[in-house]
PASEBA-1860 file (N, C-alpha, C; in nm, 3 decimals):
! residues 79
1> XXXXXXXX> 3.709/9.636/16.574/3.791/9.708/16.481/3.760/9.669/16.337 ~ 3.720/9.533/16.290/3.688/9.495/16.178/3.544/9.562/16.150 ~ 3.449/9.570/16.230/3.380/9.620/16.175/3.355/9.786/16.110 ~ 3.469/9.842/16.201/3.469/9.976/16.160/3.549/10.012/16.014 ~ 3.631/9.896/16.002/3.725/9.847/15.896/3.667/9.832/15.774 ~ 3.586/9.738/15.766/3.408/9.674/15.677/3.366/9.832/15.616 ~ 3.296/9.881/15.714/3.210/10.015/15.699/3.276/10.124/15.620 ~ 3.422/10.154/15.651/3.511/10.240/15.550/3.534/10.195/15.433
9> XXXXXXXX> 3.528/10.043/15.388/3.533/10.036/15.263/3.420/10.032/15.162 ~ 3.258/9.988/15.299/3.140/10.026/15.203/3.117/10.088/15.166 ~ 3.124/10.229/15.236/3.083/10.366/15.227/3.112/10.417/15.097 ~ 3.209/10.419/15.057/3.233/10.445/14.915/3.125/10.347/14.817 ~ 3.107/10.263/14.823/3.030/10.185/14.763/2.879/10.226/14.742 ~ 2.898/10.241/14.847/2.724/10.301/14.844/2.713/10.424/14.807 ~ 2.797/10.528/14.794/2.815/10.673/14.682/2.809/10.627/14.550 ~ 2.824/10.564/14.512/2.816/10.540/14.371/2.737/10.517/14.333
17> XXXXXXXX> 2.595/10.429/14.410/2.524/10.396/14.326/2.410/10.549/14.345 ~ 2.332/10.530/14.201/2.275/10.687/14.228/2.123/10.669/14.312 ~ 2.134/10.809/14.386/2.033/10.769/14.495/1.893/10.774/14.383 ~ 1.881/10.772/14.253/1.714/10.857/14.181/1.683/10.677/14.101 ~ 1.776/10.641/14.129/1.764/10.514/14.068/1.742/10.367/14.151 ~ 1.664/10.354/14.230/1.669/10.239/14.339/1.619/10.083/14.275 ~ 1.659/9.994/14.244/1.631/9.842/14.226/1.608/9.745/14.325 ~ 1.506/9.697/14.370/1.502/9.542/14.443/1.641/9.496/14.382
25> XXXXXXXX> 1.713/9.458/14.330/1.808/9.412/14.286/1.795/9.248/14.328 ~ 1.900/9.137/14.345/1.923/8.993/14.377/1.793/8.963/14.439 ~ 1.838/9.010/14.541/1.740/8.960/14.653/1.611/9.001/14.617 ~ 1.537/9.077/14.615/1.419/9.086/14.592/1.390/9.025/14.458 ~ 1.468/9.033/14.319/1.381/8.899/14.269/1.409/8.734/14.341 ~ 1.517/8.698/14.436/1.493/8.601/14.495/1.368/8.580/14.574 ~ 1.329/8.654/14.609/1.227/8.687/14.702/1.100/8.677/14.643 ~ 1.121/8.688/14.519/0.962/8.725/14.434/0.926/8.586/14.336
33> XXXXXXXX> 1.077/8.509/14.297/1.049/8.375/14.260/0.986/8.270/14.352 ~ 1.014/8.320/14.471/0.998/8.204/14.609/0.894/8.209/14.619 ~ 0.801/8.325/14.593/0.666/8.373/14.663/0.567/8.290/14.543 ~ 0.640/8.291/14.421/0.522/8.271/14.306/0.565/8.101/14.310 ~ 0.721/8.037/14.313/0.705/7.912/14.309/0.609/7.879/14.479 ~ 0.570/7.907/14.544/0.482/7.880/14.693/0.355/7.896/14.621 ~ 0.326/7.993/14.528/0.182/8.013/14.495/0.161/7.903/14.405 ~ 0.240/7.860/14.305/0.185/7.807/14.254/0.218/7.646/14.320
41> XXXXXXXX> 0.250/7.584/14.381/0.304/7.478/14.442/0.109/7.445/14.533 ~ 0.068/7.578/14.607/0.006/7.604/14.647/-0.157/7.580/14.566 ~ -0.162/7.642/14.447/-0.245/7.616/14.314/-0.246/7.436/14.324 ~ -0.134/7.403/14.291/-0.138/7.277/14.245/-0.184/7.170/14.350 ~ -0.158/7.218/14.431/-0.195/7.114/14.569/-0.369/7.158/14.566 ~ -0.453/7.301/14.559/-0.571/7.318/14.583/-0.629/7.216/14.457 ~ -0.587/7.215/14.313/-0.619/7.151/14.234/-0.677/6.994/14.251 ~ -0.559/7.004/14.328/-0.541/6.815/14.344/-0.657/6.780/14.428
49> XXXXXXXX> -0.693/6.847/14.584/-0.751/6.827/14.615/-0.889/6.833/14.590 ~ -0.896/6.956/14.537/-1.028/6.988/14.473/-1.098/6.930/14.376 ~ -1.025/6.821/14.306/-1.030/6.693/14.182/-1.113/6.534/14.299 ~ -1.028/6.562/14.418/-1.100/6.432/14.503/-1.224/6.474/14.553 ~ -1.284/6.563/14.586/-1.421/6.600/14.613/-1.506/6.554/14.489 ~ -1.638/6.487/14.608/-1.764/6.405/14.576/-1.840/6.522/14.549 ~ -1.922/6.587/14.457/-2.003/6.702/14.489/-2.172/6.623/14.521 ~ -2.163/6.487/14.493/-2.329/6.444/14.513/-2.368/6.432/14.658
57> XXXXXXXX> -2.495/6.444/14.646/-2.552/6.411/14.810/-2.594/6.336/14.849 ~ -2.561/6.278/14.916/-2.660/6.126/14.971/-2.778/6.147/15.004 ~ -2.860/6.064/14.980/-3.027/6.049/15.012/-3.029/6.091/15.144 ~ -3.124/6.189/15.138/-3.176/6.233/15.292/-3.277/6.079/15.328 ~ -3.228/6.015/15.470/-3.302/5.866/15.504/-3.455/5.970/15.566 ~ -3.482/6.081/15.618/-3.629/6.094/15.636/-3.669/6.098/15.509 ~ -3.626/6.118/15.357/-3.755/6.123/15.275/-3.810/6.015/15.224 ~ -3.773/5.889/15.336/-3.826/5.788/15.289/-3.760/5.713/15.151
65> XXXXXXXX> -3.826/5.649/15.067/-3.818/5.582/14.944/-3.771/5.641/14.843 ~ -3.766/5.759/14.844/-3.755/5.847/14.742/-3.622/5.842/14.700 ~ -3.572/5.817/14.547/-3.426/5.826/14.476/-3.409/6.009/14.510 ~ -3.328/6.041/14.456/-3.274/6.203/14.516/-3.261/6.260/14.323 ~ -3.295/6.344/14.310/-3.296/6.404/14.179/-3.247/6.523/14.103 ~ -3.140/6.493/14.033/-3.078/6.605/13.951/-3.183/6.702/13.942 ~ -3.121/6.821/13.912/-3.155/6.973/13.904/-3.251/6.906/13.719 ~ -3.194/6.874/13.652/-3.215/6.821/13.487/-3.358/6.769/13.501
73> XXXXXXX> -3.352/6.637/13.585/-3.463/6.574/13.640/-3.577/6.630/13.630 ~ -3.567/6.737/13.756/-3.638/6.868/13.850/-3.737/6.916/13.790 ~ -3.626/6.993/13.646/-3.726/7.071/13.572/-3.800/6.964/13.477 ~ -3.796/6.848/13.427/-3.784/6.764/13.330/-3.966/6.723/13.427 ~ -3.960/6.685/13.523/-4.075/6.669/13.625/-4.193/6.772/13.603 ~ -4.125/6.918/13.657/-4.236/6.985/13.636/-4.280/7.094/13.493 ~ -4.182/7.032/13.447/-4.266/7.099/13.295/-4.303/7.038/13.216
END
């Protein structure tokens, strides 16, 4: 019975607002802060990690003796 109770007093409620005019309203900007504080929470964590990465390579042990040589080096060698 309450719920049929509920529903007669929404109904009016929901006539009023005009149907040509629709808003995400509350919730959807709740919805849209959550998504961007996750993205960027998300950013900040790829950051972090991406700051502890080594990008050098360790000596390949088949080339023997050989130190391993910047790209700078490389060309510095053959020109």
């Amino acid at each position: 019975m309450s719920a049929s109770l509920a529903m007669t007093h929404l109904v009016p409620l929901a006539k009023e607002v005009d149907e040509n005019k629709v808003t995400p309203g509350v919730l959807g900007f709740i919805v849209f802060a959550v998504m961007a504080l996750a993205v960027w929470r998300l950013m900040k964590s790829m950051n972090r990690h991406m700051s502890k990465v080594d990008f050098k390579e360790a000596p390949d042990p088949a080339a023997g003796s050989r130190e391993p040589v910047d790209a700078g080096e490389a060309k510095a060698e053959r020109g």
